[in-house]
Structure formats: structure tokens, C-alpha cells
C-alpha positions in Angstrom: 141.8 9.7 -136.4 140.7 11.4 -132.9 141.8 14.4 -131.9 142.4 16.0 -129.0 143.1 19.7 -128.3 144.0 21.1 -125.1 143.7 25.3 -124.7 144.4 26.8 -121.6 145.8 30.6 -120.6 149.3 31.9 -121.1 151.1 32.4 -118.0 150.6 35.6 -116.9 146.9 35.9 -118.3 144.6 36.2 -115.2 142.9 33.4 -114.7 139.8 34.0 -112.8 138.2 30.9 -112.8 141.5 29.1 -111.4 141.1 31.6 -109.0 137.5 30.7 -107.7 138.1 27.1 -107.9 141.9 28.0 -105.9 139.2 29.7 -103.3 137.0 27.0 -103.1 139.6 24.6 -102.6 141.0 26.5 -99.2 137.5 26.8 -98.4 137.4 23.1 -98.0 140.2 22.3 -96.3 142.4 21.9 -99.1 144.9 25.2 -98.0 147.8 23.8 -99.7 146.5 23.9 -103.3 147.8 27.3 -105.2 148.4 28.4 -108.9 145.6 27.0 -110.1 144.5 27.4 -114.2 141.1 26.0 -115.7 141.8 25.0 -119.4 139.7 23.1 -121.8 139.6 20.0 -123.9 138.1 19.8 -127.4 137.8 16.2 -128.8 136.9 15.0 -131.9 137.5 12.7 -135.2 138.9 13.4 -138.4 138.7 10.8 -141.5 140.9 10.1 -144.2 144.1 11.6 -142.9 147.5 10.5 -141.6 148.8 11.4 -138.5 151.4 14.0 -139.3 148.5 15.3 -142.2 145.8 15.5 -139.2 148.0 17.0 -136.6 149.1 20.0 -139.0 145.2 20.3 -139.8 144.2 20.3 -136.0 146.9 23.1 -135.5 145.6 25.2 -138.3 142.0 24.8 -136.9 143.2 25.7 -133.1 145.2 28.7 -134.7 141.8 29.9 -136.6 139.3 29.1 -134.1 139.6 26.6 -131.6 142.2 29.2 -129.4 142.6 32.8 -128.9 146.4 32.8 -129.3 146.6 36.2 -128.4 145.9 34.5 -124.1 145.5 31.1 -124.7 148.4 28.9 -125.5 147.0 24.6 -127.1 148.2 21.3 -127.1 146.9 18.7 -129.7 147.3 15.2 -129.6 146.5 12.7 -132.4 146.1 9.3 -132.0 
């Protein structure tokens, strides 16, 4: 199975790097562009496991490592 895990901030967690790219976006022209929020993405495969078996793993393994739930909020997918 591949996994896919996206982490990004909680709302009200500063994001600083939104923030320089939100800059650099006005800076080229692009004025309109606001609230933006730099996540990540963490992809990879799991063997011998159903889907409902692998998602509940991949959440265990975002909840131990893969996020800092005390800021950062994940999504997984499983396919």
C-alpha cells in the first residue's frame, strides 16, 4: 500500500514560511495572494496490510513522529 501523509500548521500557529513565500508572491506581482501556509508531504509504502489496517498504522506513526500535534495538524491517505 502507499501512503501519503500531509502535515501542515494549526490555524493560529505562525507560519513564517507562508509568510515569506506570501511576500514574495506581492513582490511579483501577485498582490492578491494572502493567508498563505507551507505544509509538507511524506510518501511512502507499507506491505502486507489492508487499507483500514494501514491507515490506523500511518496515523499512529504521524501521532509518534511524523507530526508535532502540539502545532501541526496531518492528513493521510491510503491508496
Amino acid at each position: 500500500m502507499r501512503a501519503k501523509v500531509h502535515v501542515f500548521l494549526k490555524p493560529g500557529v505562525l507560519d513564517v514560511q507562508g509568510k515569506a513565500v506570501e511576500a514574495a508572491l506581492h513582490g511579483l506581482g501577485w498582490g492578491h495572494v494572502e493567508g498563505v501556509r507551507v505544509g509538507k508531504t511524506i510518501e511512502f509504502d507499507l506491505k502486507g496490510k489492508d487499507a483500514a489496517e494501514t491507515e490506523s498504522e500511518v496515523k499512529d506513526m504521524c501521532e509518534k513522529l511524523l507530526a508535532n500535534t502540539v502545532i501541526e495538524s496531518y492528513r493521510v491517505e491510503v491508496a
